[in-house]
N, C-alpha and C positions, 0 to 999 in steps of 0.2 A: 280378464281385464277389469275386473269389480264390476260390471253391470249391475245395476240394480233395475228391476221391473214393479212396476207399480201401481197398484188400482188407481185410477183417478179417483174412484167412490170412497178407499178409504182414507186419504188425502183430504178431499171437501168435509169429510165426514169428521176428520182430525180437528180440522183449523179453522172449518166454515169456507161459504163458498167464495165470499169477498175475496179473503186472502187466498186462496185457491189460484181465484181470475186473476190476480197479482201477480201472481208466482209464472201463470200461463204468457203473460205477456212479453214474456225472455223471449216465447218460441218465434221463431223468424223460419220463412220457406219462400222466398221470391222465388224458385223454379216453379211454385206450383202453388198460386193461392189458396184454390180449395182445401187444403191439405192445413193451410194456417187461420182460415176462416173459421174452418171446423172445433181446431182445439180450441179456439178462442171465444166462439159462440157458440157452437153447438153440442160441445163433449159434453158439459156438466149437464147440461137439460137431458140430453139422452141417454146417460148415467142413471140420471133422477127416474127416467118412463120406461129404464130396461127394457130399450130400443137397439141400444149397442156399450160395449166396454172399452173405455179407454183405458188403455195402460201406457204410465210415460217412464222414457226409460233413461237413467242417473249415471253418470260416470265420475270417478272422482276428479277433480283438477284444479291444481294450487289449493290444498287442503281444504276442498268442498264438495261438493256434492252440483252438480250443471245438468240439466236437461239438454241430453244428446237426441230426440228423438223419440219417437212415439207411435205405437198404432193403435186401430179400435177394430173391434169384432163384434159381428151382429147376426145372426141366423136368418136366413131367406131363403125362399122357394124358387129355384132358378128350372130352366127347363135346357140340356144338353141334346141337340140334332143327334140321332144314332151314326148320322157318316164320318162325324169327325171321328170315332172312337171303336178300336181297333178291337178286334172279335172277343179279347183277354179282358179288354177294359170292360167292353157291354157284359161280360157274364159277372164280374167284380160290380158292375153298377147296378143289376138287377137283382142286388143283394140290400139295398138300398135306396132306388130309383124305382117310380112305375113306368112303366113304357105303356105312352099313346100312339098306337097303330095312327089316327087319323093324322099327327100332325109331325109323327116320325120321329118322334124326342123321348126323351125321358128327365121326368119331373121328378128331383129331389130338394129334399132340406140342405142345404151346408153352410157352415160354416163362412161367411163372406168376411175376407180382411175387408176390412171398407177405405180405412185410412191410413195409411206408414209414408213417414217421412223424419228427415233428419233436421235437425236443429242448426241451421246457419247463421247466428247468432253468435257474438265472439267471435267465430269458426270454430266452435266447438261441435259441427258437423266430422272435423278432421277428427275425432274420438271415436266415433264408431264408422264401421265401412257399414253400406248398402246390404251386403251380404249377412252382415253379424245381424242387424237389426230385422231383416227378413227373419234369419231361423230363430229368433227371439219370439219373435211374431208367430209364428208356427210349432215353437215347443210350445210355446201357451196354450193353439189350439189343441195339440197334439195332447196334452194334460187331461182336458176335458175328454175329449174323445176315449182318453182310455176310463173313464168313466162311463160316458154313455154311449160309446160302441162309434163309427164311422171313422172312416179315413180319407176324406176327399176335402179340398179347400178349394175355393175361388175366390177372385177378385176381379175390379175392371180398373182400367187405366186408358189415359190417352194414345191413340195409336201415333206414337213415335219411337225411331227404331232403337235408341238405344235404351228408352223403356223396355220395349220388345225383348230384345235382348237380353235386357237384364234377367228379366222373368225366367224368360228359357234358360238360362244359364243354370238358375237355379230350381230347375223341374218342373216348370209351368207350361202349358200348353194351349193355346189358343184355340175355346172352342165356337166361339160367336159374336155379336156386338150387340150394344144396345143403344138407341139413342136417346141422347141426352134430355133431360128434364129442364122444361123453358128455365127454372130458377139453376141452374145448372151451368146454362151456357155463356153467364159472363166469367165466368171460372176458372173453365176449359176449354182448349182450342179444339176446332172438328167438330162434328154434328152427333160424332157416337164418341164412346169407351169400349175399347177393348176387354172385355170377358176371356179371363184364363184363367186355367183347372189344375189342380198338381194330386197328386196321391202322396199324404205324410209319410203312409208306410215304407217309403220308398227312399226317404229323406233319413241322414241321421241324425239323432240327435249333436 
């Protein structure tokens, strides 16, 4: 469909961050403010602290180039309960994972999508589906990975069901929650986010 993916870094880094912030103010998300809070204020700074990467993602329409959509990827140490995950998973994740007998989980690095979302602006949302922009999102990780080895992603999201759903749909699996961070909560509805896991290997390109 011509997608284009796109560092934010080499973007601010092109034009400067001024025109950058310019550019970002197309993106529109009333489903889900944090998601347009972030590009808006918080991508370029955590760009700049290699904190997390934002990639925004272009489609062509009426001979130009529009911002359909965007995520960001950032590494963290998350900790997965052993019950959620089935005898195949725990030998595949102690490949990977340390397992703490005291607190019955296993503590790994992965990969966290932190932010994906579509661009409702225009409705130039109606250019890419939910789907496309996901496995956008996860060949990216999936790039890296086959450099520096792992195959597992996570992310959190607000627990409602046709979030839920969507996840699963596309090989996510619900391993736990976390609750929300006081600067968090004018954001997001509910007191937690949902935590779910997928295995890339498993995904195709």
């Amino acid at each position: 469909m011509g997608y284009k993916v796109i560092n934010l870094k080499d973007i601010y880094n092109a034009i400067g961050e001024e025109e950058t912030k310019e550019i970002l103010k197309d993106y529109k998300c009333d489903l889900n403010k944090d998601v347009e809070y972030f590009i808006k204020e918080k991508a370029i700074e955590f760009s700049k602290q290699d904190i997390a990467e934002t990639f925004i993602v272009t489609s062509p329409y009426k001979q130009k180039q529009v911002i359909v959509g965007y995520f960001s990827i950032a590494n963290k140490v998350t900790n997965v309960k052993k019950i959620v995950l089935s005898h195949k998973k725990r030998k595949r994740f102690l490949r990977y994972a340390k397992y703490d007998a005291e607190s019955n989980s296993y503590f790994i690095a992965l990969p966290l999508l932190g932010q994906i979302g579509k661009n409702f602006n225009n409705n130039y949302n109606k250019l890419i589906s939910g789907d496309i922009l996901l496995k956008l999102a996860c060949n990216k990780i999936k790039e890296a990975q086959d450099i520096l080895g792992g195959r597992f992603i996570f992310l959190e999201c607000e627990d409602k069901d046709k979030l839920r759903e969507f996840y699963e749909e596309n090989g996510f699996v619900c391993f736990g929650k976390r609750n929300l961070e006081k600067d968090e909560r004018d954001k997001n509805t509910g007191e937690y986010l949902l935590q779910m896991l997928s295995d890339l290997s498993k995904i195709d390109n």
